[in-house]
C-alpha positions as CSV (number, residue, x, y, z in Angstrom):
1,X,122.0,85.1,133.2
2,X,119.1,87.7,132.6
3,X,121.7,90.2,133.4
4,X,124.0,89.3,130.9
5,X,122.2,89.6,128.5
6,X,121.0,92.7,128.8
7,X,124.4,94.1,129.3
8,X,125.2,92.5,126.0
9,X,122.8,94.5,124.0
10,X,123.2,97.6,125.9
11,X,127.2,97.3,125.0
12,X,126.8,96.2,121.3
13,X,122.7,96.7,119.8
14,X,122.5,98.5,118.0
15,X,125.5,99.5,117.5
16,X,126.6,102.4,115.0
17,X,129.2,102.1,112.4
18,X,131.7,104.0,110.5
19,X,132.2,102.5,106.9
20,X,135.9,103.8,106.0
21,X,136.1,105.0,102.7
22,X,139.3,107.2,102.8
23,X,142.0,107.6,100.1
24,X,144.7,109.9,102.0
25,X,147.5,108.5,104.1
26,X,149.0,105.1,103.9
27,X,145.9,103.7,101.3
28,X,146.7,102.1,97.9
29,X,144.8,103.3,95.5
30,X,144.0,101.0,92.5
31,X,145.4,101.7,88.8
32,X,144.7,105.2,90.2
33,X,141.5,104.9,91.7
34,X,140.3,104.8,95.2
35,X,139.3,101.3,95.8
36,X,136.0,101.9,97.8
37,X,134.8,103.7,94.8
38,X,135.7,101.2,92.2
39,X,132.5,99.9,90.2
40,X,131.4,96.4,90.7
41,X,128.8,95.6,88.0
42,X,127.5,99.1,87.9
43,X,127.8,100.0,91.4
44,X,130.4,101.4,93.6
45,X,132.2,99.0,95.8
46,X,131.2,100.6,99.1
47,X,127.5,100.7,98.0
48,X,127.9,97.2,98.3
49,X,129.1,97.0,101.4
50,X,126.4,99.7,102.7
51,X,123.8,97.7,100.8
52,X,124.5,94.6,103.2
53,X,124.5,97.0,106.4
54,X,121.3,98.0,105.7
55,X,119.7,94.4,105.9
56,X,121.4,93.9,109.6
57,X,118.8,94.7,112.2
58,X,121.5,95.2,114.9
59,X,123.3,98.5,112.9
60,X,121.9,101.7,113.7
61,X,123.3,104.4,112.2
62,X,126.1,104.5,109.4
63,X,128.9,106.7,108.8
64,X,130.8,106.8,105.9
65,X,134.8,108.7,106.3
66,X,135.8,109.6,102.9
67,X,135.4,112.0,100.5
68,X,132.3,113.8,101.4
69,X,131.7,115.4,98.3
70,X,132.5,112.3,95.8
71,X,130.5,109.8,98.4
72,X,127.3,112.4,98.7
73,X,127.2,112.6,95.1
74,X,127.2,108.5,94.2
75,X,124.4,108.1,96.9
76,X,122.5,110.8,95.2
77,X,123.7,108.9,92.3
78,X,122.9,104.8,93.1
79,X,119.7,106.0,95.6
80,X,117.1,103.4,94.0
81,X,119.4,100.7,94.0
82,X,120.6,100.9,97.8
83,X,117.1,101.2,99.7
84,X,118.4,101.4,103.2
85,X,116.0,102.8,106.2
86,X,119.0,103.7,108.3
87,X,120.6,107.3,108.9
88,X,123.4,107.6,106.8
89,X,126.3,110.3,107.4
90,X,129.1,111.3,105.1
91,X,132.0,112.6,107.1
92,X,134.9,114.4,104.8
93,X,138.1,112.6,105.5
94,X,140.9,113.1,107.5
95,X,144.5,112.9,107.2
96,X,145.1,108.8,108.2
97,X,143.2,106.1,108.9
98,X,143.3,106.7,112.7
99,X,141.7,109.9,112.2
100,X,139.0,108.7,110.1
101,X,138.2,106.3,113.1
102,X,139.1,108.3,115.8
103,X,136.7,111.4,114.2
104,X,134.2,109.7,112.8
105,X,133.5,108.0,116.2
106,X,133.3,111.0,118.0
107,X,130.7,112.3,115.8
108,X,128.4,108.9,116.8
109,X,128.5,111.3,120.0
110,X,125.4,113.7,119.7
111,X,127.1,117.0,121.6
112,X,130.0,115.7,122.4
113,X,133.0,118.0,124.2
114,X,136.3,116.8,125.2
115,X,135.9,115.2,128.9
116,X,132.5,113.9,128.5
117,X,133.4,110.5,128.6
118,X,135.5,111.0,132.1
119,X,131.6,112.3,133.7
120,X,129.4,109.7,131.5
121,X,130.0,105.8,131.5
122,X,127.9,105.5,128.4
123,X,129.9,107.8,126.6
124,X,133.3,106.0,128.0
125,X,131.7,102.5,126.9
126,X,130.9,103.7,123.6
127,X,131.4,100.6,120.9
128,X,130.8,101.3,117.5
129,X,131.6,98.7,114.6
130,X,134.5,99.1,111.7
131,X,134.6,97.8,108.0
132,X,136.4,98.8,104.9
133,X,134.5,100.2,101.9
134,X,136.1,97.6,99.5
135,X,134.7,94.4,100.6
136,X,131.5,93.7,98.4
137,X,131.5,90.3,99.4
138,X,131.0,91.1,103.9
139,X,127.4,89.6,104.0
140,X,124.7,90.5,106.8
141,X,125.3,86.5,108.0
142,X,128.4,87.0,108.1
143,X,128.1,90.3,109.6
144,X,125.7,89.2,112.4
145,X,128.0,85.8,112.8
146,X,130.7,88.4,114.0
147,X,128.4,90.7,116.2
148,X,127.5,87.3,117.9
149,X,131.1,86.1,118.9
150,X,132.2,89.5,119.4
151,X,132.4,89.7,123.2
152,X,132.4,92.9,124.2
153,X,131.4,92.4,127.8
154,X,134.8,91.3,128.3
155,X,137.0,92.7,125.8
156,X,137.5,96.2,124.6
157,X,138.9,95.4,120.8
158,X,137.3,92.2,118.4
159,X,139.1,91.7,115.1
160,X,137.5,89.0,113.1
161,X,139.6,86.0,111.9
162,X,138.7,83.2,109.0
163,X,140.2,80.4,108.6
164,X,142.3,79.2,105.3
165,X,139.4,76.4,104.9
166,X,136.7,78.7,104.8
167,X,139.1,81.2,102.2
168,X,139.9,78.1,100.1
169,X,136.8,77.8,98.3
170,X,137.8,81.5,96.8
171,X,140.8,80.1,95.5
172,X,140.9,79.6,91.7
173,X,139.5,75.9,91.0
174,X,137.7,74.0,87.6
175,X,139.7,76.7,85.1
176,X,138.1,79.8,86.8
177,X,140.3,82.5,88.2
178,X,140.4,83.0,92.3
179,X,141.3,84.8,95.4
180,X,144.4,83.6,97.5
181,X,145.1,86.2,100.5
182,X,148.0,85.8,103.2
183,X,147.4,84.3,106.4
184,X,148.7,84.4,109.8
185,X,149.9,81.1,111.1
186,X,149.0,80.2,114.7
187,X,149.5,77.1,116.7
188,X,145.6,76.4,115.8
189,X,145.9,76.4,112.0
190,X,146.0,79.5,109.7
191,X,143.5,82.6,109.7
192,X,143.1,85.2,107.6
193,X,141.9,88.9,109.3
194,X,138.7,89.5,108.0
195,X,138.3,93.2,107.7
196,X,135.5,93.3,110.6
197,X,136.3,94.9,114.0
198,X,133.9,96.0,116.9
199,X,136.0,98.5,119.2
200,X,135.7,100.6,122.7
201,X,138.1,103.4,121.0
202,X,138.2,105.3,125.0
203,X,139.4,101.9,126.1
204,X,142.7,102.8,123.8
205,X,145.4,103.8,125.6
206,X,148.0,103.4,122.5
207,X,146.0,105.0,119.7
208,X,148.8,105.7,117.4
209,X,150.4,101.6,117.4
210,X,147.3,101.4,115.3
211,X,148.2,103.8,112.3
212,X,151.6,102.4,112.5
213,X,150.4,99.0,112.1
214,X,148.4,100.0,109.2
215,X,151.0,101.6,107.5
216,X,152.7,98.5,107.4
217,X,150.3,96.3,107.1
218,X,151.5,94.4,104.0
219,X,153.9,92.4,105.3
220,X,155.1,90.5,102.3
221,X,157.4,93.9,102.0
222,X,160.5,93.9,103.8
223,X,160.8,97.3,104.6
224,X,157.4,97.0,106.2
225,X,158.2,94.3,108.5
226,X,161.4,96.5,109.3
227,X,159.4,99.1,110.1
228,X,156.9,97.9,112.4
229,X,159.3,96.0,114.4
230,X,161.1,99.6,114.4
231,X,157.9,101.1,115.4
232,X,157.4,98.4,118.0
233,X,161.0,98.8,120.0
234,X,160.8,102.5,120.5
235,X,157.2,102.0,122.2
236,X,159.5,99.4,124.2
237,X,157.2,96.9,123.3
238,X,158.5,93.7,125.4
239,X,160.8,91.0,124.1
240,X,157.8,88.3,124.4
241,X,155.5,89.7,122.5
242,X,158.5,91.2,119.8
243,X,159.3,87.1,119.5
244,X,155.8,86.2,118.7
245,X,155.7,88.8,116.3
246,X,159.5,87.7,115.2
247,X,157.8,83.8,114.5
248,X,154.6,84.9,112.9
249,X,157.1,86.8,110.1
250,X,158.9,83.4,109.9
251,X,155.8,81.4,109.6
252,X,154.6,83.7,106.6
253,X,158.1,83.2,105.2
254,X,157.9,79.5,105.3
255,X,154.9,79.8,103.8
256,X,155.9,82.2,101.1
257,X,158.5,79.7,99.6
258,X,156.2,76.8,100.1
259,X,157.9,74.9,103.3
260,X,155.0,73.8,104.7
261,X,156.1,71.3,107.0
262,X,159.0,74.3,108.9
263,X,155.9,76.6,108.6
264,X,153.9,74.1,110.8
265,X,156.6,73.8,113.4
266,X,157.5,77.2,113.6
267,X,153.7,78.4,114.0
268,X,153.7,76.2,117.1
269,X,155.4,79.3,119.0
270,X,152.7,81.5,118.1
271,X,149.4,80.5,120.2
272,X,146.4,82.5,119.7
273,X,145.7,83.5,122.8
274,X,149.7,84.4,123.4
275,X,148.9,86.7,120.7
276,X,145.6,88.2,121.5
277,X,147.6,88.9,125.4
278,X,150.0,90.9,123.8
279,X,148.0,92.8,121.3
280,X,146.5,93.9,124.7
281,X,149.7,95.0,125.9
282,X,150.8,96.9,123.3
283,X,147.2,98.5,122.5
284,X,146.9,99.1,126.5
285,X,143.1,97.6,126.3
286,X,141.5,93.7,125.9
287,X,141.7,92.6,122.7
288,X,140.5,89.7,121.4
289,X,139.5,87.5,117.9
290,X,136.4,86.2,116.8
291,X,135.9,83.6,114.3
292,X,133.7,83.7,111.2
293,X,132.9,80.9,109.1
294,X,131.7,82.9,105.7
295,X,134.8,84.8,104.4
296,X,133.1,87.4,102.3
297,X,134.3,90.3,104.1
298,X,138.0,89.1,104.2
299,X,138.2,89.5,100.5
300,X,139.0,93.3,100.0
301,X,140.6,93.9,96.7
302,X,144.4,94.7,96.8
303,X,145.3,94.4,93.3
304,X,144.3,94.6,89.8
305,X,143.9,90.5,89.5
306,X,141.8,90.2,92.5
307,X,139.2,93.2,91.2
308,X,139.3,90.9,87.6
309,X,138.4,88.1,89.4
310,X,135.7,89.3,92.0
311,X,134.1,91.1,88.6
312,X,133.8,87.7,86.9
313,X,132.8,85.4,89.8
314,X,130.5,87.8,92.2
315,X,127.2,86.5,91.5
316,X,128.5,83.0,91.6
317,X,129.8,83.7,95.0
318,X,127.0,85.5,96.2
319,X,125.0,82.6,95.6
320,X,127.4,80.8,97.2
321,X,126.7,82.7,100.3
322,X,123.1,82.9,100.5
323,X,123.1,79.1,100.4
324,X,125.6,79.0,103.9
């Protein structure tokens, strides 16, 4: 048992991080701005997020992808109000998001050159932890409730997962405006991604399924859900895991138009652990979910309602959280 836990923190504390900040590629900017650099009550949106890593004992160094310039110059800028101990690095973007992570985790790698990880099992077992820069409301608990469940002993990829219970007290309630995201619907209720991933990225065999799922990650558009199932035959991706993915679109659908009790019976086909097995499959590594209670960090801000509505009810839901 000693063992174990050793391995543990030698795997994933502390663990560096890349906060992604990047604007080229398949992001959305907001009514013309980046999102990560969107002001929240004075402060930049990722300055929020970086504000909450710099309370999490288990984080060691910080790397920011995004514009180098525009990033060095609101840190300059927000200094007093961040007061975080860590090293913090600004890396100037690259072209897609797969880039950004793929780059800004080499540079976690003091010296790196290309092979070092075939001669060095440290460098091969490499973790490092992923979160967007517009998520104000990703909260150390919440944070450290991930790094917890986040297995890494035994799996190569965590994404976290919330579940609609935990989102529903975001929703809009008593006349004030709120938050409803999508969900993926699995036999074991309905969960919401929540923007928090811990990776292995040498354990990747099938970097670029990642980018493709990014760019089509809003699946509420049809052309996007063509795509990716596109995407997904040419990599011959097997029928099984094209019919989960086939069911988890008709679960959303049923959703979408408010048939709750077909959206029940159809998410019956998609277990989570069928799903997890053939993320693995298609990635070519172990991937896996992990289950927070908070929510905070599944609340990025897609549109121009949501960054209304997180200005008028942060503090109330930052209390919210501090009392969890």
């Amino acid at each position: 048992m000693w063992l174990m836990v050793v391995e543990v923190e030698k795997l994933v504390c502390p663990v560096d991080t890349l906060l992604m900040c990047g604007d080229k590629g398949a992001s959305r900017p907001l009514g013309g701005q980046s999102k990560p650099y969107l002001y929240l009550h004075g402060t930049p949106l990722f300055i929020h997020v970086l504000k909450a890593l710099g309370r999490i004992e288990r984080i060691n160094r910080v790397f920011i992808i995004g514009d180098k310039q525009r990033l060095d110059h609101l840190l300059y800028t927000h200094a007093r109000a961040i007061k975080i101990s860590k090293p913090v690095t600004t890396l100037n973007q690259w072209e897609s998001l797969l880039s950004n992570v793929w780059n800004g985790f080499l540079a976690t790698l003091d010296g790196y050159e290309p092979g070092d990880e075939e001669r060095d099992r440290d460098i091969k077992n490499k973790v490092v932890f992923i979160l967007p820069g517009d998520a104000p409301l990703a909260s150390p608990g919440e944070i450290n409730e991930f790094f917890d469940k986040a297995d890494m002993t035994k799996l190569d990829h965590v994404t976290g997962l919330t579940s609609r219970n935990v989102m529903e007290r975001y929703y809009p309630a008593k006349g004030k405006p709120g938050i409803k995201m999508a969900y993926f619907h699995f036999r074991e209720g309905d969960y919401r991604i929540n923007n928090l991933h811990m990776a292995r990225p040498f354990a990747c065999a099938n970097k670029q399924v990642i980018q493709q799922a990014y760019n089509s990650r809003y699946q509420k558009d049809i052309k996007n859900i063509v795509q990716l199932t596109k995407d997904m035959w040419e990599r011959h991706v097997k029928l099984q895991s094209l019919g989960l993915y086939f069911m988890m679109q008709v679960s959303m659908f049923l959703s979408f138009i408010r048939l709750a009790r077909l959206c029940e019976i159809s998410s019956r086909y998609t277990p989570i652990g069928a799903v997890s097995a053939a993320v693995s499959r298609i990635l070519g590594l172990r991937f896996g979910f992990a289950f927070t209670s908070k929510g905070g960090a599944a609340l990025d801000i897609d549109n121009e309602g949501d960054y209304e509505t997180m200005k008028s009810r942060y503090f109330e839901w930052k209390q919210m959280q501090a009392v969890d």
